[in-house]
LUMTORDREN-243620 format. One record per residue: x, y, z of N, C-alpha, C in turn. Coordinates in steps of 0.001 Angstrom, whole numbers, plus 500000, padded with zeros to 6 digits. Last residue first. Example, Ala and Ser with C-alpha at 12.3 -4.5 7.8 and 13.67 -1.06 7.14 Angstrom:
BEGIN
512850497750507080513670498940507140512900500030507870;513190494310507800512300495500507800513200496700507800;
***
This chain:
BEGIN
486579508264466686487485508855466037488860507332465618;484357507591467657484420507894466282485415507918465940;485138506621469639484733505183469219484609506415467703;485524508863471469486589507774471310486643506754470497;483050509437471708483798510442470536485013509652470334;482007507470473057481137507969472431482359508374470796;483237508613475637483628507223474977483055507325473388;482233510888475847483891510672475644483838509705475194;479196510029476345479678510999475551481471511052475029;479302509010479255479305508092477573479518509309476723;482024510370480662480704509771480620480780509455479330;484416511700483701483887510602482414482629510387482280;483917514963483915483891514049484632483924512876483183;486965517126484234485629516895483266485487515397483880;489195517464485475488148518928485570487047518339484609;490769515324486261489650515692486900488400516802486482;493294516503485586492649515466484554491179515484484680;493725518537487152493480518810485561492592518002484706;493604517652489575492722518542489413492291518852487824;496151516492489110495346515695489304493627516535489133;498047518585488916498309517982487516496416516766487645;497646519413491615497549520601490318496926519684488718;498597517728492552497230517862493091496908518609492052;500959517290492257500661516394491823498948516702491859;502286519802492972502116519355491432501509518436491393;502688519267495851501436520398495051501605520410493602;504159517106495923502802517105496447501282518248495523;506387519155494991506095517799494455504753517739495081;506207520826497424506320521156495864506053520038495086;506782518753499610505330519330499272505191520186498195;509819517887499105508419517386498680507331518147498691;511623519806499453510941519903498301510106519053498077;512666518734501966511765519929501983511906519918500525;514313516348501034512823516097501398512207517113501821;516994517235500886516143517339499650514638517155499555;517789517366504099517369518662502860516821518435501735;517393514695503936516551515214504717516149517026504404;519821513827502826518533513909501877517384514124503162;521425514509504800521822515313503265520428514770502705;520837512938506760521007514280506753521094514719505734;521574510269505812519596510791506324519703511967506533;524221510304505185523131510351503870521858510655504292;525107510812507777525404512169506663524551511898505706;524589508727509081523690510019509251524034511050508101;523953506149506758525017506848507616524401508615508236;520468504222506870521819504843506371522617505590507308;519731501392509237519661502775508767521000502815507765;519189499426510219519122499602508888519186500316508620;519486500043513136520652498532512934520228498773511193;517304501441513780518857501826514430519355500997513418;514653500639513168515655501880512100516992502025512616;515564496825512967514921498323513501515823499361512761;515095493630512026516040494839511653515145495896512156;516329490368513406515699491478513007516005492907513039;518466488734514574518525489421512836517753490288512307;517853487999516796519016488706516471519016489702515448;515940485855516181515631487159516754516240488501516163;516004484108513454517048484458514444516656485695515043;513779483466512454514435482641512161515695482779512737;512085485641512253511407484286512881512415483518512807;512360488736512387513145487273511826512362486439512457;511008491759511454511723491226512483512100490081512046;510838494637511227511070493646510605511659492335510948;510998496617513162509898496301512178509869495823511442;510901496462516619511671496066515518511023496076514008;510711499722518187510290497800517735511032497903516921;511145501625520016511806500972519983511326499508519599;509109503557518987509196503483520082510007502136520401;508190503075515652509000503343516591508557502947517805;507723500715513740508559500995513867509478502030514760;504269500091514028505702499250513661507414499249513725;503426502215514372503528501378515442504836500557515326;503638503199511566504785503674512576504613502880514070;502079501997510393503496501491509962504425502473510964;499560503007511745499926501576511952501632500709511668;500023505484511095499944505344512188500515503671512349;499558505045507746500734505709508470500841505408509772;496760504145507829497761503667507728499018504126507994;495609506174508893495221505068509246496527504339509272;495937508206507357495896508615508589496175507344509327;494793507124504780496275507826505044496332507682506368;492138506482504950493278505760504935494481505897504963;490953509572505493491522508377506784492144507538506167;491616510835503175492635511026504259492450510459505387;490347509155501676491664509106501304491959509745502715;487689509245502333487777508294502714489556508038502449;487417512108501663487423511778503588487827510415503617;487298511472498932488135512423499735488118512516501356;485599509629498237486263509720497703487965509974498549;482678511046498331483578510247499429484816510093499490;481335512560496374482440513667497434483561512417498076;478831512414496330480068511666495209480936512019495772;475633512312497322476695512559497757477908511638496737;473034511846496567473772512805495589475063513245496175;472266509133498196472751509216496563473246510513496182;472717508475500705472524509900499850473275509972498230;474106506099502072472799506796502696472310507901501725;476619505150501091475182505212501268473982505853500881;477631508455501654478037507882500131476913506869500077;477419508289504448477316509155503937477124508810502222;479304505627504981478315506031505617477367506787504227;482423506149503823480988505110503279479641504977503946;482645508639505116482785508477504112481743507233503164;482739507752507725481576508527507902481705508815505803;484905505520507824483378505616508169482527506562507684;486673507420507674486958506453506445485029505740506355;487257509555509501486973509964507989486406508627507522;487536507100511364486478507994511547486025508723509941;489920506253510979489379505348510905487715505688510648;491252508940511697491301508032510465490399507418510221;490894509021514243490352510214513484490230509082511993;492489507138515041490310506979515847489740508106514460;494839507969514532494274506721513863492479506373513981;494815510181516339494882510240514636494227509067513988;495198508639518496494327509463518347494091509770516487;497593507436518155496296506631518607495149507386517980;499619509008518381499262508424517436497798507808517497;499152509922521138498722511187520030498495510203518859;499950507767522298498733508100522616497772509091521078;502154506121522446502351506768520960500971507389521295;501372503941524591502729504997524763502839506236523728;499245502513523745498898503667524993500062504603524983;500406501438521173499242502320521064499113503199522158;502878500405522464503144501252521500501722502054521305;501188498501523610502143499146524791502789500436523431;500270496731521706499203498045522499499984498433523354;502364496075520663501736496914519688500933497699520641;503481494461522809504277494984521936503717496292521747;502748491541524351501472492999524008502321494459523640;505441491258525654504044490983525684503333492175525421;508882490684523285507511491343524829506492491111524882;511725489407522851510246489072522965509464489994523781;514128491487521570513658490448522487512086490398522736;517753493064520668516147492526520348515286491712521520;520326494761521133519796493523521768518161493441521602;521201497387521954520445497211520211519870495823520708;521897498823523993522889497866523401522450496988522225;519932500806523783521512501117524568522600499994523897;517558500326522742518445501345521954519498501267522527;516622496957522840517143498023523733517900499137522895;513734496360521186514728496250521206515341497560522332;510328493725520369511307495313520910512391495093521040;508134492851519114509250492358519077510027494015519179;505119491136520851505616491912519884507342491841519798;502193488813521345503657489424521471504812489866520496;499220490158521038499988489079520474501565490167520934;497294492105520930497485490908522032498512489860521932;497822493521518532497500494412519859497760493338521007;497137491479516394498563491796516776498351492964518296;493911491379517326495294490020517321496678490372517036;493093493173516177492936492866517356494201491796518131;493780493614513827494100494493514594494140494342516227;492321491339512337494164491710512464494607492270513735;489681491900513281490318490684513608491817491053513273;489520494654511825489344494852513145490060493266513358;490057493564508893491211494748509761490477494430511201;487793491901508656489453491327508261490402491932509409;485791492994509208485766491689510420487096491752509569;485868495074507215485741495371508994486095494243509573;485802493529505185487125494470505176487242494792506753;482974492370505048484634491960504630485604492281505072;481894494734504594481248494144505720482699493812505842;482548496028502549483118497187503791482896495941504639;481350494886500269482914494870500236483242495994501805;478924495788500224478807494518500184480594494131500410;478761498254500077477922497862501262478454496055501350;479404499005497462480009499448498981479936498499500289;477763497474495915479141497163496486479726497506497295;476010499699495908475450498284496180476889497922496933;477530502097495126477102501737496473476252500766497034;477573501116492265478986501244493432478563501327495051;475180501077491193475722499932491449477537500340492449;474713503440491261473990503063492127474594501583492051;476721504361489242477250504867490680476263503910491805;475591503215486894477237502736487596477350502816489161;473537504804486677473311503060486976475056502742487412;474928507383486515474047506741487439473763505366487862;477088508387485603476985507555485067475546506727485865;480745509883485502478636510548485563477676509551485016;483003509232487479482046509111486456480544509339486413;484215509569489710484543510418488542483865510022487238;482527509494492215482789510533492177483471510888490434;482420506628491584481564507303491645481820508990491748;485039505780491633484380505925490328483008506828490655;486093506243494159486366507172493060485535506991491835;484255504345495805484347505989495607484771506760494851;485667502266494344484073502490493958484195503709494744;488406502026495399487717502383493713486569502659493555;487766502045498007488378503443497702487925503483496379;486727499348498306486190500714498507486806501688498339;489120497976497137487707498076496495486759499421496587;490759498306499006491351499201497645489466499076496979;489694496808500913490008498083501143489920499588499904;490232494150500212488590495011500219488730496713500337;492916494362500337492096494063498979490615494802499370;493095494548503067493201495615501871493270495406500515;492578492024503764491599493642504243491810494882503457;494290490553502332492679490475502157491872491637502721;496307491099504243496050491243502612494612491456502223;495563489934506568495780491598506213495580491519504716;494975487286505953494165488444506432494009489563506491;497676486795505311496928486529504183495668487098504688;498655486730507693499424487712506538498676487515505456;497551485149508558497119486495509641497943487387508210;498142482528507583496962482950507299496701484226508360;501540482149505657501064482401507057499519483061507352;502341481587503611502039480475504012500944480779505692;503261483976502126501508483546502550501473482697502779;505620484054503071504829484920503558503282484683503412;506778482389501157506583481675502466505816482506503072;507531483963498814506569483400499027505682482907500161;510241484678499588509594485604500168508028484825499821;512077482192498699512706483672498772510932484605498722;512087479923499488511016480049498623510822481028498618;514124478285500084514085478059498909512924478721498327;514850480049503609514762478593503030514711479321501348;516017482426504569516556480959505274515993479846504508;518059484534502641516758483929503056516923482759503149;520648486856503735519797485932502773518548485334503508;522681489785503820521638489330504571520895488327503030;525325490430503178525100490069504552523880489604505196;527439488971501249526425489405501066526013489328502721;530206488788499594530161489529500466528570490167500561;531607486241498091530510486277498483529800487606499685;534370486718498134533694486127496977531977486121497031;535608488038500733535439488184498962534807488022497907;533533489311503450533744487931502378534164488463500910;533128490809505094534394490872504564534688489859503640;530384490600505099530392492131504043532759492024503817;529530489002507083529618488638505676530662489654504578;528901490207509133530512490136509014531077489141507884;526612490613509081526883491784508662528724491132508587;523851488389508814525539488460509650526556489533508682;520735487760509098521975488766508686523305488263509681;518078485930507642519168485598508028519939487138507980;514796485287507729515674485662506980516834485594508088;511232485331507371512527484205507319513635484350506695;509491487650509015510020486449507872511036485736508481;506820488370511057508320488456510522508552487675509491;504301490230511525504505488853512386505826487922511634;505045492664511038504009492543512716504408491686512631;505605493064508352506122494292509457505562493784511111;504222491417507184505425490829508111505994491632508809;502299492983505772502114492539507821503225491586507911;503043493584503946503303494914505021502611493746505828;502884491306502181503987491958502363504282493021503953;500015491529502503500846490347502888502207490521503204;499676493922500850499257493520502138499432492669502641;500418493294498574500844494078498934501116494451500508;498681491216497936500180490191498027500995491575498417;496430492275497298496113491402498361497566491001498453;497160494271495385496791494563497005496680493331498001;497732492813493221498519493583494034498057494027495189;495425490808492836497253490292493157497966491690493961;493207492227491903493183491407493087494781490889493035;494363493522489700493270494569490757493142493534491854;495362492439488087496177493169488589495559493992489693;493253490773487391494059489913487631495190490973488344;491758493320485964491471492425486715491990491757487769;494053493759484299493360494499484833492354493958486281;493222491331482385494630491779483225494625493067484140;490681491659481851490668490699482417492240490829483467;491181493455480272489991493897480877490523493047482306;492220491987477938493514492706478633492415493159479978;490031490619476906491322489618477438491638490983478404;488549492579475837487887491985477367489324491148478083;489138493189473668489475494065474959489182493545476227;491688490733471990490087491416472153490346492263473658;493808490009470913493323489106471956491789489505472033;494118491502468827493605489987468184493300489115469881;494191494477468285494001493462468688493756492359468720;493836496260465170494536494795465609494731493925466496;494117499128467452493716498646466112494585497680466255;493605499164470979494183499677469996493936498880468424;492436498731473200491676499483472638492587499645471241;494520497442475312493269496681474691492631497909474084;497071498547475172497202497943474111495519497207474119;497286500061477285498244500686476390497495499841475382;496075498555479817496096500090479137496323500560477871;497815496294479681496565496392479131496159497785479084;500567496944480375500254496403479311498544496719478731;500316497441482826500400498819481529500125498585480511;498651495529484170498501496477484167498263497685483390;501246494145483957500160493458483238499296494421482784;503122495259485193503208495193484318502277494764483290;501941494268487849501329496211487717502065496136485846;502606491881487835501124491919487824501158493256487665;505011492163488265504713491265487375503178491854486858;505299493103491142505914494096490041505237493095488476;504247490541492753503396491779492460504003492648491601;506177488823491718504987488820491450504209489936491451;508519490021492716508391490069491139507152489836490788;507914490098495272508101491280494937508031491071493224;508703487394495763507186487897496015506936489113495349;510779486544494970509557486065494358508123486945494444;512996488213496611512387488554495258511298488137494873;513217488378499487512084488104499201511622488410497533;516487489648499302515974487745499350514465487477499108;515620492178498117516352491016497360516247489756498068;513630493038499446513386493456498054514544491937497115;514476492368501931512993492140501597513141492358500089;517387493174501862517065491710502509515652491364502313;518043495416500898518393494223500610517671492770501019;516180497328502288515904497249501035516863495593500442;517441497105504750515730496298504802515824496431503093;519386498075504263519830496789505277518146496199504776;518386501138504153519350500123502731519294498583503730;516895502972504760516998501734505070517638500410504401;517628505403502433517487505530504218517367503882504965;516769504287500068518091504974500623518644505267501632;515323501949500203516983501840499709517637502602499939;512517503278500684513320501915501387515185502106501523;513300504792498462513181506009499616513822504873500828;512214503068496118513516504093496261514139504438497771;509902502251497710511104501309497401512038502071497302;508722504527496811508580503914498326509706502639497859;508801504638494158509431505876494878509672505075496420;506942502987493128508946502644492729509747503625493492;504657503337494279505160501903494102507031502057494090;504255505808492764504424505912494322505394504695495158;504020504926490156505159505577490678505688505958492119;501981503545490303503219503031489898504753503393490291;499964505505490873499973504435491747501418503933491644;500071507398488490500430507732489912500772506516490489;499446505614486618501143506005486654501015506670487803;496783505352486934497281504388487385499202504957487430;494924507761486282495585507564487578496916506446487860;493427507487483899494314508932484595494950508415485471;492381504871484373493770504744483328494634506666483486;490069504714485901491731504489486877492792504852485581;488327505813483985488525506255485252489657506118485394;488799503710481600489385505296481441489175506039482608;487294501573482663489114501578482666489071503322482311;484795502555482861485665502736484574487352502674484027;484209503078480728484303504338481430484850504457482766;484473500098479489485481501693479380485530502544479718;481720499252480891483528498762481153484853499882480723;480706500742479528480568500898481019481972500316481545;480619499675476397480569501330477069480618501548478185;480038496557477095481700496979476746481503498981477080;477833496596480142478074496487478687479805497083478251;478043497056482857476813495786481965477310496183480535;480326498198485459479714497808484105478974496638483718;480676496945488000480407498103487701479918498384486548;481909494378487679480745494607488393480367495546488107;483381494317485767482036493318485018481176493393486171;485550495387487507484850496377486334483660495567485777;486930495216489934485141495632489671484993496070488632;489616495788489770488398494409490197487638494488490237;489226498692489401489580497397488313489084496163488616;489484499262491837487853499899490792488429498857490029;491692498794493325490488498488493670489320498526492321;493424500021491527493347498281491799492229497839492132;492736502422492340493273502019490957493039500574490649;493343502037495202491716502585494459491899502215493055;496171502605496131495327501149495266494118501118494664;496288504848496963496350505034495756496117503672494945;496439504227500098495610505326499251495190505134497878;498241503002499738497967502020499899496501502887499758;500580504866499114500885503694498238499211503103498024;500097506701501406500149507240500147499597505639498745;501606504925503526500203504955503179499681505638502436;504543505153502229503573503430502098502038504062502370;504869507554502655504484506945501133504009505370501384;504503507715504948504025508213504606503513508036503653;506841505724506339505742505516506235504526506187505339;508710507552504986508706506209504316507546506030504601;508859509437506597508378509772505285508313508472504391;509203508157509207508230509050508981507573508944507813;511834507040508857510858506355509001509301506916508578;512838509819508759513396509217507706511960508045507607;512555510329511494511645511763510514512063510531508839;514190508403512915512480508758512949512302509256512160;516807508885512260516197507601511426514784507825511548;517020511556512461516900511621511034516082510213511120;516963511283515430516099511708514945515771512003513587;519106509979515837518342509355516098517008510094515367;521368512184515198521124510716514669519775510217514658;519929515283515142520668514162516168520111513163515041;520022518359514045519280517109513906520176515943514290;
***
């Protein structure tokens, strides 16, 4: 395994878990819908006890894809995770809100009441996807950051990469194409939650109200992603020479990566295809609950493709608005090959991991929620 090819297969599995990550917002999604999905406090608890199996998945995918950032891209884990702290504490702020309310609106003594924490839940179902997705399209249109790696001989200060102004990663929604993506996957996570609820709650007036919403959160989400999509494909991208690393402006970046990455392309038509014929179908046939699952492996499909536009075939995927120079590709952030080699053996034990998680997910799954649980929850 050649250098070059740990930082790809390394990129690979990063991307993987970011679209794993962005799979698993459904959690976020169904939460912003719970005073839609529910008419009474018994309907509101059958969707939080939907996402409340799930949400430590989401969390953990959250702290693993950052892990995985840091170990193989340490140069990008400093410079987005630590000069863009604000942004990153906000959304880590808001999944704390999250546990909080899980853990503590049903319990004896509340004195806020369940609807307060309902409400954090809420507040954690529109912040993290929409400021998640703000985050991942500076992968297309850059930040504001600074490296001079010949920091690292500074004594007192041996930091090599900071942020060029005072508003350490906020500035990202100053920009309204990064606040478009966001917003597409805010709608995004919506429709994944209302497939899952419908598929995990037995609940009819719920489910016929999830595919009201379907219909009403996909329109949104199509004119967001297709307008993104369209506009970074035409918009000039940011490549680099592998011979002498030298960064530089190109024209039409992303669709010279779509016709060149062809096979990728293709996956992504497939993706985009599960994700359709998923809210199609779910529509059109009330006794279809199944969506759920075509609509997870096109957003996987989907998204993976798009974070690898980003990053191979020589772009930059993080790039600087503030010194070309400074933008960072897997060449110039990578770890030392011995560390993308030595944990490139520990990454054949993921799909053991994978297949526990489907095992442990099948478990929770094997009974659907309905008033009856809540029912026995309220006797006991």
């Amino acid at each position: 395994m050649s250098y070059i090819f740990l930082q790809h297969y390394w990129w690979l599995l990063v991307s993987l878990l970011g679209a794993l990550l962005v799979f698993l917002m459904f959690v976020q999604g169904a939460n912003s819908l719970i005073f839609s999905l529910g008419r009474n406090p018994q309907e509101y608890r059958m969707v939080v006890n939907s996402t409340g199996r799930k949400w430590e998945i989401t969390f953990t995918t959250l702290v693993t894809f950052g892990g995985a950032f840091f170990a193989s891209f340490p140069l990008f884990y400093s410079t987005s995770f630590g000069g863009a702290y604000w942004l990153w504490m906000v959304i880590l702020f808001s999944f704390v809100l999250q546990a909080v309310s899980y853990e503590f609106q049903n319990k004896n003594g509340n004195l806020l009441g369940a609807k307060t924490f309902q409400w954090f839940l809420i507040i954690n179902g529109i912040l993290g996807p929409l400021l998640l997705g703000g985050a991942v399209a500076t992968f297309f249109d850059g930040s504001n950051f600074l490296i001079d790696k010949m920091n690292i001989t500074e004594g007192l200060q041996p930091v090599i990469s900071r942020w060029a102004n005072a508003s350490n990663g906020l500035d990202a929604l100053l920009d309204p194409w990064n606040l478009v993506f966001g917003f597409s996957v805010f709608f995004l996570a919506r429709i994944l939650g209302i497939l899952y609820v419908i598929n995990n709650v037995e609940h009819e007036e719920i489910r016929a109200r999830g595919r009201r919403q379907l219909l009403i959160n996909t329109v949104p989400f199509l004119i967001l992603f297709l307008s993104f999509l369209v506009r970074t494909l035409l918009k000039d991208g940011y490549a680099y020479d592998p011979v002498t690393g030298v960064i530089s402006m190109e024209a039409m970046k992303y669709l010279h990566n779509l016709l060149d990455m062809w096979y990728l392309t293709a996956i992504l038509l497939v993706g985009v295809a599960f994700l359709l014929f998923a809210i199609i179908k779910t529509v059109m046939n009330k006794d279809y609950i199944r969506g759920i699952w075509p609509a997870g492996i096109g957003v996987v499909l989907a998204v993976l493709v798009l974070l690898l536009y980003a990053g191979w075939n020589n772009t930059a995927y993080y790039p600087s608005n503030v010194d070309l120079q400074s933008s960072l590709t897997i060449a110039n952030s990578c770890s030392s090959e011995f560390t993308l080699g030595a944990m490139a053996v520990v990454s054949l034990f993921i799909p053991f991991v994978l297949a526990y998680i489907v095992y442990v997910w099948r478990a929770m799954d094997s009974k659907k929620i309905d008033s009856e649980e809540i029912e026995q929850e309220d006797a006991y």
